[in-house]
N, C-alpha and C positions, 0 to 999 in steps of 0.2 A: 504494500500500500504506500508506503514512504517513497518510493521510486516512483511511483506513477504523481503521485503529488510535486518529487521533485523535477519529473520531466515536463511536466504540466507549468510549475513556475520558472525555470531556466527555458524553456521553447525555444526563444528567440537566440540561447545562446548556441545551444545543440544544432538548431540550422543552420546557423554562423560558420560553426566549426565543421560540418557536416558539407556545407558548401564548397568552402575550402579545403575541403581534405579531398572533395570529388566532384571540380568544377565542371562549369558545363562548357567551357572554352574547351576547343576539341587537343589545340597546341601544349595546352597545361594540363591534359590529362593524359599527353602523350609523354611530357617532358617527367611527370611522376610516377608514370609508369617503367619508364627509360630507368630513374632513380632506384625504385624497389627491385626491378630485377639485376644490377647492378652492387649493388649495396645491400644486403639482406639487416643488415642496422637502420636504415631508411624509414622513417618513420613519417609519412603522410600527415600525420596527426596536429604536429612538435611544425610550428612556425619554422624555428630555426633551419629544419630539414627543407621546406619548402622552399624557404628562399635558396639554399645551397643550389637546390638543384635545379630551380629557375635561372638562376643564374648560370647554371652551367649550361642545361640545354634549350632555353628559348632563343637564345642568340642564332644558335647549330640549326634548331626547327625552323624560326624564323628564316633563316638565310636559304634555306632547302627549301620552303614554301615559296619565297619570293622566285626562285629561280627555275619552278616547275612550269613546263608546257601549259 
């Protein structure tokens, strides 16, 4: 009961997180998928991992995308 109460009052933050853990941008769910199979410490979750690995491959994706037929 305590868990439905507390997902009931946090919602908005659980989406938050849930958003960013599995955007809907096709580029950033390619770039953290790139990460987790790469890095089995990778954690989607944890901000800090996200940016690591944006930074690493939206540049990569980005420049691949630009450059496709």
């Amino acid at each position: 009961m305590a868990a439905v109460a507390f997902a009931a009052i946090e919602h908005d933050a659980i989406v938050d997180v849930w958003t960013t853990a599995y955007p809907g941008d096709r580029t950033m769910r390619t770039a953290l998928q790139l990460c987790s199979t790469e890095d089995r410490e990778f954690n989607r979750l944890r901000a800090s991992d996200r940016k690591w690995c944006y930074e690493k491959w939206l540049p990569v994706l980005s420049s691949t995308a630009d450059n496709s037929p």
